[in-house]
N, C-alpha and C positions, 0 to 999 in steps of 0.2 A: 471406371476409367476406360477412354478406348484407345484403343492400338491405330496407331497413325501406321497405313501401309498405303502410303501417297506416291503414285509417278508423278516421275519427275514433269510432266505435260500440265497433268494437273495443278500439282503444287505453283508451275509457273500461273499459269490463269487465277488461279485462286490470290495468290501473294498481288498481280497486278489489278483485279477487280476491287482488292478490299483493300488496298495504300494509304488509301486517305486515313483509315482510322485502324488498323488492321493492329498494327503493333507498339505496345505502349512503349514510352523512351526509359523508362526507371522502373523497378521494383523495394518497394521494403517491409523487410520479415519484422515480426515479433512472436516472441514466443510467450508460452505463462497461459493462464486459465482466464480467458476473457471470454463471457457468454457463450461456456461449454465448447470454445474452440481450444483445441489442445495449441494454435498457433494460427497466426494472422499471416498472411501475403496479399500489398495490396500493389496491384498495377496499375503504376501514373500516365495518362498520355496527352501527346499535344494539348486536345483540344477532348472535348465532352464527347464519347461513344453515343452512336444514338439507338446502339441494343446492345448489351450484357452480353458478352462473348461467352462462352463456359470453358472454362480452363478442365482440360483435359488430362494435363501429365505434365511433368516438370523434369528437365534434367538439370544437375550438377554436376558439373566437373565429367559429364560426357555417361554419369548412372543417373537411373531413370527413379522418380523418385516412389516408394508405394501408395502415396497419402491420396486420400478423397478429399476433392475438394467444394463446398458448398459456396455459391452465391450469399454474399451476406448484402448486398446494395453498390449502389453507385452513389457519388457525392461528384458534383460541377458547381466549384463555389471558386473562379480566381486559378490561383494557382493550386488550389488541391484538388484536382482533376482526376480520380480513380476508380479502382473497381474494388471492392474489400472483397476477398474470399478465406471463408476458416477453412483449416485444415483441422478435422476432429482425432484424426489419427495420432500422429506422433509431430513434433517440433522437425521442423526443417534447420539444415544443419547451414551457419553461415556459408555466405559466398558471396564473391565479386559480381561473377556474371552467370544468370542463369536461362534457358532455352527453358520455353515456352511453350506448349502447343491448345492451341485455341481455334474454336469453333463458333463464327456468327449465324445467327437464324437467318431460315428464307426469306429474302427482299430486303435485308437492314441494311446489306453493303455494296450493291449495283445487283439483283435482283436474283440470287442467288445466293444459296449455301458455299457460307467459304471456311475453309480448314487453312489455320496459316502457323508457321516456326516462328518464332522470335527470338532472341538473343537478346537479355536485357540487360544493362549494367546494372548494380544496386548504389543506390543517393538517398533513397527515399523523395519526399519533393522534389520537384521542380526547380525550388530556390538550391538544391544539391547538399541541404542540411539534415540535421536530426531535429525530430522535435521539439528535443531539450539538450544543450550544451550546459555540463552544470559544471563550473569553477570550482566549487569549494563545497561541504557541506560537514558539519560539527555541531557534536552536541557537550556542553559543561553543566555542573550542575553547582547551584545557590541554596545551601541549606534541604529544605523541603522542596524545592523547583530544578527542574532541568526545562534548559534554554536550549532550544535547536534554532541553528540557522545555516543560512546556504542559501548561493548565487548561484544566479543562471549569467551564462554570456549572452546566450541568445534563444530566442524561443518562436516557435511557427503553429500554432494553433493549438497550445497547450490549455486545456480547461484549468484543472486544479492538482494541486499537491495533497496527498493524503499520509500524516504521521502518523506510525506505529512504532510499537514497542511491545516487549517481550522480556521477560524475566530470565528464560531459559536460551534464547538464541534464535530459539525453533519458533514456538506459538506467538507467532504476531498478532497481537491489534489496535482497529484502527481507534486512534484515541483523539484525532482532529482533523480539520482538513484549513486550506488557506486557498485562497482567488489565485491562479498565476494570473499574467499578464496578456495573456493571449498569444500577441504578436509583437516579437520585439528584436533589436540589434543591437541594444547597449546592457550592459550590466545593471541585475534586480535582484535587490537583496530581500531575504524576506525569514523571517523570528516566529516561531513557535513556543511558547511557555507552556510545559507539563507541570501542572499544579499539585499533583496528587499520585508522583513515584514519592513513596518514602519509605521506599524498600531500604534494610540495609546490607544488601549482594548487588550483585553488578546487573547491570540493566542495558538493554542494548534495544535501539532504532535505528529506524530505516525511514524512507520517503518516498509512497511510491506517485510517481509521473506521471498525468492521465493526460493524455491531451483531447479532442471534446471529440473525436471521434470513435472515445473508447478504450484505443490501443495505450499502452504503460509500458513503463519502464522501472525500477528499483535503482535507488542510487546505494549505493557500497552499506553496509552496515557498522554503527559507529557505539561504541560504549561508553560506560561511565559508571563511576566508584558510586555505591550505597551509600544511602543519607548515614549521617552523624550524628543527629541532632538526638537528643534525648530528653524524652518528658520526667520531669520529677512532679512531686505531687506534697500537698502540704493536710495534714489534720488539725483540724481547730476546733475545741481547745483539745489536749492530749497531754496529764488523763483527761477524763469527761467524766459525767455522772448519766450517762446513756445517749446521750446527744452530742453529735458532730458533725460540722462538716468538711468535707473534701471537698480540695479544688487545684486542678492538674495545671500545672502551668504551660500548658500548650499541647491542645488538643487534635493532631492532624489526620484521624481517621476515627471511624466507629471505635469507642473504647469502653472495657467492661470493667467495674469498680465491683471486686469480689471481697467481703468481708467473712473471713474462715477462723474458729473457734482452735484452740493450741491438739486440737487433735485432728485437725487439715478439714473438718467437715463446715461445709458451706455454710454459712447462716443466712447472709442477702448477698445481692447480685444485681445491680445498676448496669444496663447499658447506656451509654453515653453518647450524642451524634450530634447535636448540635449546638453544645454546653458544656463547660469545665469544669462544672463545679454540682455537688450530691449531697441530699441530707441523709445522712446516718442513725436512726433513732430506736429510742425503744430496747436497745443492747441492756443483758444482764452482767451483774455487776463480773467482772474478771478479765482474763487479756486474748486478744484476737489481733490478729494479724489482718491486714488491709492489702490485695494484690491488684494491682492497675495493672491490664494487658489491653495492646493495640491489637485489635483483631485483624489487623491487616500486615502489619508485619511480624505481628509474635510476638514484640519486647515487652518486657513487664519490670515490676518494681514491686518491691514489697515493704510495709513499714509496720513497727508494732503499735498497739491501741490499746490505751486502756482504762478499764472501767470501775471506776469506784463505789463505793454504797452513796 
């Protein structure tokens, strides 16, 4: 970081030499772990820089801030006209308006090294929006399926939506992603189908907001009540004379068909994954219990079996 100790002569020459592009009109933070940067700041201006300024030191609210700041690129596409820089240190805390102090290389802004203050408001864009306005966003769930959905109002170079979820609140992952819209000013609805929660505890997701530049957002975190649904399971014929089959009446994860002798010790063991149904054979003649467990949520059933001469 360097220490601006600018007279006021020079400061004047410098701010008048480098006008035309010197100081960007908007600023907008994000914070979160985006390619190792502890936090994003990027600076919007007029018109396209035609050299990389390097941000030097940032004040807030009149404190100077400690962060290093790294050059990540420039983007001159329309109106997103900026400079991205990580900060790997720590998140910069919000603000209205923050002072700037920036440094162009020899000959990029009338043929001289200029050091210049800025004072930027934050808007983000140039259009004076976020890159995602999101109206509404919920999750219910249908038996074995939870349905997420959520509206945008409006959206400014948003790539894609990524849904996760989590068992515990904590450990998110990502379990889909969906197209946003890019560019837009009217209302866009848009549906996610989780096929494969059939926990029975509560379940909670999120959506995080990528827009194509990288930077994200999370929208609120939203729950939902544990499946209900329960598999029962049929043996045929029951007694038997060593031969049976089982067949679950609805199989919604990897499921293990464990046949256990009256003194709990295992005999066979079926896993099950893309099929409801198992032959049983070769059993001696006496009574065994049959335990069906979803190895993914744990629930089991149990039935008795048995076998005749």
């Amino acid at each position: 970081m360097k220490n601006f100790l600018l007279s006021s002569g020079f400061l004047f020459l410098s701010l008048a030499g480098i006008s035309q592009t010197s100081c960007p009109t908007q600023f907008l933070r994000t914070n979160g772990n985006n390619g190792g940067c502890a936090s994003h700041i990027k600076l919007y201006f007029a018109s396209c820089p035609s050299s990389i300024p390097s941000l030097d030191s940032i004040k807030i609210n009149g404190v100077l801030e400690p962060q290093k700041f790294t050059i990540i690129g420039k983007t001159c596409n329309g109106g997103n006209t900026y400079i991205d820089y990580c900060i790997s240190d720590a998140n910069l805390p919000p603000a209205a308006h923050i002072t700037v102090y920036l440094t162009y290389a020899d000959g990029s802004t009338g043929g001289f090294s200029g050091s210049t203050i800025c004072n930027v408001p934050s808007s983000g864009p140039s259009s004076g929006s976020l890159p995602v306005v999101l109206s509404s966003f919920g999750v219910q769930r249908s038996a074995n399926s939870v349905n997420a959905s959520w509206q945008t109002q409006q959206e400014n170079n948003t790539s894609r939506f990524e849904i996760e979820r989590a068992y515990d609140n904590t450990t998110f992952e990502k379990i889909g992603t969906v197209s946003a819209a890019g560019i837009s000013t009217s209302i866009k609805s848009y549906t996610f189908s989780d096929n494969a929660n059939i926990s029975k505890a509560e379940s909670f997701y999120r959506i995080k907001m990528i827009d194509k530049d990288g930077a994200f957002t999370y929208t609120p975190t939203k729950s939902v009540k544990g499946s209900t649904a329960k598999s029962d399971f049929v043996i045929f014929p029951n007694p038997n004379h060593g031969n049976a089959k089982i067949t679950i009446s609805e199989v919604t994860e990897p499921t293990e068909v464990q046949v256990l002798d009256v003194s709990g010790r295992m005999v066979k063991s079926v896993l099950l994954n893309n099929t409801n149904t198992t032959e049983i054979t070769n059993l001696q003649t006496g009574s065994y219990f049959v335990r069906v467990i979803g190895k993914i949520s744990g629930e089991s059933s149990v039935k008795k079996l048995s076998v005749l001469n």
